[in-house]
C-alpha positions in Angstrom: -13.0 -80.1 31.3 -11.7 -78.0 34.5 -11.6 -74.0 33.7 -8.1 -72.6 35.3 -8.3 -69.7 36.9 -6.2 -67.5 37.2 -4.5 -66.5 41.0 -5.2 -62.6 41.4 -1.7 -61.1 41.9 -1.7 -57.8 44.1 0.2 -54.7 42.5 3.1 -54.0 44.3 2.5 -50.0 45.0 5.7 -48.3 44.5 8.9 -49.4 47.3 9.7 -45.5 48.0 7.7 -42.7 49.5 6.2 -40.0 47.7 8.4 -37.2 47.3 7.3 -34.3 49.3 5.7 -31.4 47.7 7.9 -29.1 46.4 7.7 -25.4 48.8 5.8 -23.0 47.2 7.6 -19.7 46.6 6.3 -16.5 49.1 3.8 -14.7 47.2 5.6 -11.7 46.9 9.5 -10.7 47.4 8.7 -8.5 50.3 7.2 -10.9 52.0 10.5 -13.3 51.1 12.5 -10.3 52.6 10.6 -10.3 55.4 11.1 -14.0 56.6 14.3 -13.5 55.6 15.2 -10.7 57.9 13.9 -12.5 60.4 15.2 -15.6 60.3 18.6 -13.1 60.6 17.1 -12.0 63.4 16.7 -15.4 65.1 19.8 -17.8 64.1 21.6 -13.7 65.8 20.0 -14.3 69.0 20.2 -18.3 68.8 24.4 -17.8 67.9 24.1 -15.7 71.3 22.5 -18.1 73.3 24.8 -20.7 71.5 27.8 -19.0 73.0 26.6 -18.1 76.0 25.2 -21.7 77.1 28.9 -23.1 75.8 30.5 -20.8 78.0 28.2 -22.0 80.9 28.7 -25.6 80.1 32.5 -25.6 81.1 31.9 -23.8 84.3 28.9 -26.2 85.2 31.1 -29.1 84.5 34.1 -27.8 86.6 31.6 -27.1 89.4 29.7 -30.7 89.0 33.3 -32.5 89.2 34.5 -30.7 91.8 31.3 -30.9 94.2 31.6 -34.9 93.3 35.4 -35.4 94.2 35.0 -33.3 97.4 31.7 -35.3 98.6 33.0 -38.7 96.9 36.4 -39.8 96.7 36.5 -40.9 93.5 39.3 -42.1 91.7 41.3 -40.9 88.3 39.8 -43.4 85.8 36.1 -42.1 87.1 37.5 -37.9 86.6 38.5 -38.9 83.0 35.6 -40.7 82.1 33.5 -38.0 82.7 36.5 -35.0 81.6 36.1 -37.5 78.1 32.1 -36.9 78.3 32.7 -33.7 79.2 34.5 -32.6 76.3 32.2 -34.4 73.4 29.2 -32.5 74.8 31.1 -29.2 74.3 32.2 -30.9 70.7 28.8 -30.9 69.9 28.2 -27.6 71.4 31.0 -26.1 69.3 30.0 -27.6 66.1 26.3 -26.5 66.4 27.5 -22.8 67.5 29.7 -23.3 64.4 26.5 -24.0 62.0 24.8 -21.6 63.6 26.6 -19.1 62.8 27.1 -20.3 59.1 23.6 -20.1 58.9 23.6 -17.0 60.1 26.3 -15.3 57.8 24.1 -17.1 55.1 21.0 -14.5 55.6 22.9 -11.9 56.3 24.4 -12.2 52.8 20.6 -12.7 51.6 19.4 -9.6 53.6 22.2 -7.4 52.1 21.8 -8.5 48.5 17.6 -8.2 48.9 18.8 -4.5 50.2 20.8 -3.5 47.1 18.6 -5.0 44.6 15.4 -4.3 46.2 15.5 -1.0 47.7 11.5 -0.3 48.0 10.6 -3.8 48.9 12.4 -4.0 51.8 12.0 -0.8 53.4 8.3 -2.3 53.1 9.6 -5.8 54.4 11.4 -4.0 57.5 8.1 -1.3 57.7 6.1 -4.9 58.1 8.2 -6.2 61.0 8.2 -3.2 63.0 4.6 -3.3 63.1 4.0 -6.5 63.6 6.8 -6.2 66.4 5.0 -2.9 67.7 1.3 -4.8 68.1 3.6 -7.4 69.5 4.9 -5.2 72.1 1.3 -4.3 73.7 0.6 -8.3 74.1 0.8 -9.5 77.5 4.1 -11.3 78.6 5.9 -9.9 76.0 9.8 -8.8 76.5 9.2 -5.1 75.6 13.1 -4.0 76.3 14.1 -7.1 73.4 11.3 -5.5 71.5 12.2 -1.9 71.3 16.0 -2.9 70.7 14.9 -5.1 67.9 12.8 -2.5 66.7 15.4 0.4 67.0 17.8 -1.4 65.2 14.9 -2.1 62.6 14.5 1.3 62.2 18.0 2.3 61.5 18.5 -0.2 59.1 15.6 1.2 58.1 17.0 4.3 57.7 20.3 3.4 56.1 18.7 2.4 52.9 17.6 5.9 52.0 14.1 4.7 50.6 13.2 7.5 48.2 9.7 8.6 49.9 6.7 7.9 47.3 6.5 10.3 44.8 5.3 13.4 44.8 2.6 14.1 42.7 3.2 16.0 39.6 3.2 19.7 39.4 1.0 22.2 38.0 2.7 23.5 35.0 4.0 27.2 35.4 1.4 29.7 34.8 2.3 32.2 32.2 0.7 35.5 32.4 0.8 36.8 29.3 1.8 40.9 29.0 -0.9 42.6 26.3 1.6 42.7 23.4 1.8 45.3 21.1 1.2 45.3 17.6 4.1 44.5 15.3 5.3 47.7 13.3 4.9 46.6 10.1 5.7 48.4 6.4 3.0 50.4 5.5 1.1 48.0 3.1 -0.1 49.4 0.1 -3.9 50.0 -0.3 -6.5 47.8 -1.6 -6.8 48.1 -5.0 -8.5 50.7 -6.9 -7.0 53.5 -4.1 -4.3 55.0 -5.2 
């Protein structure tokens, strides 16, 4: 008599990748004001640069096209092609600038409502950044003018939410000198017993 065996089948291991870990929450809220001011900070100066780079783009196209059809005579069909190319790059261009600047309105929304909710925590949040920016400033290489504006403007927002100073401690209670006092007039009390 033959003993079967049975063929080994592999287990499949499962057809779609792990999710990823979920992101752990800061440890604190000032430090999740903190990140969020400046991720304010950034997408503001990336808008900027957003703008500033679309405004370049059209110029530098103009100039590329117009070097190319003076050195090159180039005909209509070739002008169009790259006017067409031209104008999806500054498409994409717009539409990034565009989500940029959602982004941006998005933590700025955040910032404000951490501000009226959390008046302490983030006068401590924007305390944090200016010294971190300030040891910043010292490091070689480091654009000290962006800095200081940065800083400045920290320091009025700063400013602007009134955080109550830590309070003072408690006061000594009044002291109260007390005058001798005189004795009460009083009825004449009869004598002890026995006395009369």
């Amino acid at each position: 008599m033959k003993v079967r065996r049975h063929k080994t089948t592999r287990r499949r291991r499962g057809a779609t990748a792990p999710a990823p870990p979920p992101i752990p929450p800061p440890p604190d809220l000032t430090t999740e004001i903190e990140q969020s001011v400046d991720a304010r900070d950034e997408l503001e100066v990336g808008v900027a640069r957003s703008e500033a780079d679309r405004d370049q783009l059209r110029s530098a196209f103009l100039r590329s096209l117009a070097g190319e059809m003076s050195a090159v005579v180039i005909d209509a069909n070739r002008a169009l092609e790259r006017f067409a190319a031209w104008r999806s790059q500054e498409a994409r261009a717009t539409q990034a600038a565009d989500e940029l600047n959602q982004l941006s309105a998005m933590f700025k929304e955040r910032v404000e409502r951490f501000k009226s909710n959390s008046k302490d925590e983030s006068a401590a949040a924007l305390r944090r950044i200016v010294e971190r920016l300030t040891a910043e400033r010292d490091k070689p290489g480091a654009d000290k003018d962006a800095i200081d504006k940065r800083v400045e403007r920290l320091l009025a927002e700063q400013e602007s939410l009134g955080a109550a100073p830590p309070p003072a401690p408690p006061r000594p209670p009044k002291d109260k000198t007390t005058s001798p006092q005189r004795p009460m007039k009083t009825k004449p009390q009869p004598r002890e017993r026995g006395e009369i």
